[in-house]
N, C-alpha and C positions, 0 to 999 in steps of 0.2 A: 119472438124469433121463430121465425118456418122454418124446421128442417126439411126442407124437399128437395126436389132436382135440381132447383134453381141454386137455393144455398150452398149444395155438396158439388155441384156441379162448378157454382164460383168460386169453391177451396182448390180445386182440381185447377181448374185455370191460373190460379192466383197463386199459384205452389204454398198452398197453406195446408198441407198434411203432414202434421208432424207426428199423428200417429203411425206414420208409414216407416216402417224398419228397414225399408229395401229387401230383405229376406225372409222364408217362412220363418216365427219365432218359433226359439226350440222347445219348451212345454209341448209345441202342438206336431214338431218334424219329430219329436222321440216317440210321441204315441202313433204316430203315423207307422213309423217305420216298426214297431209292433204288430199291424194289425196284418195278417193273413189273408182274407177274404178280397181280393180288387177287386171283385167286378159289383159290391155293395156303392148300392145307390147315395152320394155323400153332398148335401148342400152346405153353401158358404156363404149364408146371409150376411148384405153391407158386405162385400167381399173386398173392395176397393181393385188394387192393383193385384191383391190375390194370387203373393207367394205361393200361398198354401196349396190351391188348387195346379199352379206349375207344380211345385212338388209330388204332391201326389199323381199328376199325371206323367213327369218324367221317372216316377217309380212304379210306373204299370198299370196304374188305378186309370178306367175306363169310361169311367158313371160319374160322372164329377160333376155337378154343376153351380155356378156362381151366379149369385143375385147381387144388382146391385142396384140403387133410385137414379144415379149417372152414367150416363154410356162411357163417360171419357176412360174409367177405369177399364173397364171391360175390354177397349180398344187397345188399352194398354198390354193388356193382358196377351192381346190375339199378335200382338207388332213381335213379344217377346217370346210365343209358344204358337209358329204360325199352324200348329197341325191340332192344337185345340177343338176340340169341336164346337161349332159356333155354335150350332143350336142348344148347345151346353149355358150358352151366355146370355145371360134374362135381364133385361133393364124393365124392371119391375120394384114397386114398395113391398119392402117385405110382408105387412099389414093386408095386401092384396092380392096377395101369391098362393097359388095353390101346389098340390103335389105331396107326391107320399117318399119318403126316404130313410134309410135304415140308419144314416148317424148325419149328423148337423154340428159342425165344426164352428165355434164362437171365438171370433179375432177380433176385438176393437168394436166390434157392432154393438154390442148389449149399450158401452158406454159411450156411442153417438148418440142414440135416440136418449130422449127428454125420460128423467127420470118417473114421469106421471106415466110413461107407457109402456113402464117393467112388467105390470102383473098383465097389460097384452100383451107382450114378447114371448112371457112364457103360458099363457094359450095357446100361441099362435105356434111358437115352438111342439107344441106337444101335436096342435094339430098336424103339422109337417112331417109328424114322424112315424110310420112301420108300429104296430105293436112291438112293445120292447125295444121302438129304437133308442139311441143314444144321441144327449148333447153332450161335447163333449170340448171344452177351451181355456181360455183365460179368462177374468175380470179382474176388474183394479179392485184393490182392497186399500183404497185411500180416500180421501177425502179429498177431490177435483175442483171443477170448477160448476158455480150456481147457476149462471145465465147462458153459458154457451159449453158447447162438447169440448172435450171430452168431461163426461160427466164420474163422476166416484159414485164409492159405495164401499161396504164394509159386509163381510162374512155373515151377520147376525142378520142383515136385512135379507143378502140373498138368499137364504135357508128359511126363512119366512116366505118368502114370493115365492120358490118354488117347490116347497115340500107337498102341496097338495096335486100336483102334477107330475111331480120326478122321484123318483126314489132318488137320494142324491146319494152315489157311491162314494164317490172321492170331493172334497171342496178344501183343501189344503193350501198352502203360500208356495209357491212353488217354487222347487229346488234350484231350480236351469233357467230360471230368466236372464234374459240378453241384463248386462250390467245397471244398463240405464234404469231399468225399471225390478233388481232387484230385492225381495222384502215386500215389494208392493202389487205382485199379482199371486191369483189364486189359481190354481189348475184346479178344472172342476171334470168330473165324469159322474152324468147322473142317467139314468133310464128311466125311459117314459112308466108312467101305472097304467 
């Protein structure tokens, strides 16, 4: 199986997104609505339809920008926040993406991409980021599915892939997930070394 443009691109056509919540999830709208600084530069790799980036931009945040491998999302994005800025909206593979940013916000992306491309996500994450900046989201802490996305994982693997890159601050099961996925996500906050 190709995860590429073509694939994400015929889930989008095909209304086969069922990691899509319709809203920012709250793990990532309560530390949102924490942070101080808006005009920090903040990417949203695999961003999809990309709540989070409305959110943050109908709360002031200026620097926003969303990456995603299909346009259809990102159009999405622009139909329901016409005043977005476009050139904020990157149809690009995250693997191929450049640029420097002071926090990286993980929604659902870590567990689209193929489990064999963990320990690149978080190179590639750290390359992305500001000295000291932060990732800072969700991941599933379940055991998913083997041949196709959304893929699992458990607490013990991602403290391995990413302690030689991140000081991981927080990696916990987090308190405020939407119902459905109760018990089975972790809210992480780790900063780059």
């Amino acid at each position: 199986m190709k995860l590429n443009q073509n694939f994400w691109t015929g889930r989008y056509l095909s209304g086969l997104t069922g990691w899509d919540i319709g809203s920012v999830s709250t793990p990532i709208r309560e530390y949102v609505d924490q942070l101080k600084e808006k005009s920090q530069k903040i990417l949203i790799p695999g961003g999809g339809n990309a709540y989070e980036a409305e959110y943050l931009f109908n709360s002031g945040f200026s620097n926003v920008y969303v990456l995603d491998i299909s346009e259809i999302p990102l159009k999405n994005l622009l139909q329901r926040v016409p005043l977005f800025p476009q050139e904020h909206l990157i149809q690009e593979d995250f693997f191929e993406f450049t640029g420097k940013f002071d926090l990286i916000l993980e929604q659902t992306f870590f567990c689209a991409i193929h489990p064999s491309k963990r320990e690149a996500y978080v190179q590639k994450a750290a390359d992305l980021l500001k000295p000291s900046g932060k990732l800072v989201g969700v991941l599933f802490n379940i055991p998913l599915n083997q041949d196709h996305p959304p893929f699992g994982g458990h607490e013990e693997e991602y403290r391995r892939i990413f302690k030689n890159r991140f000081e991981i601050e927080i990696m916990e099961t987090a308190y405020n997930s939407i119902p459905p996925r109760a018990g089975n996500e972790l809210f992480i906050k780790m900063k780059k070394k």
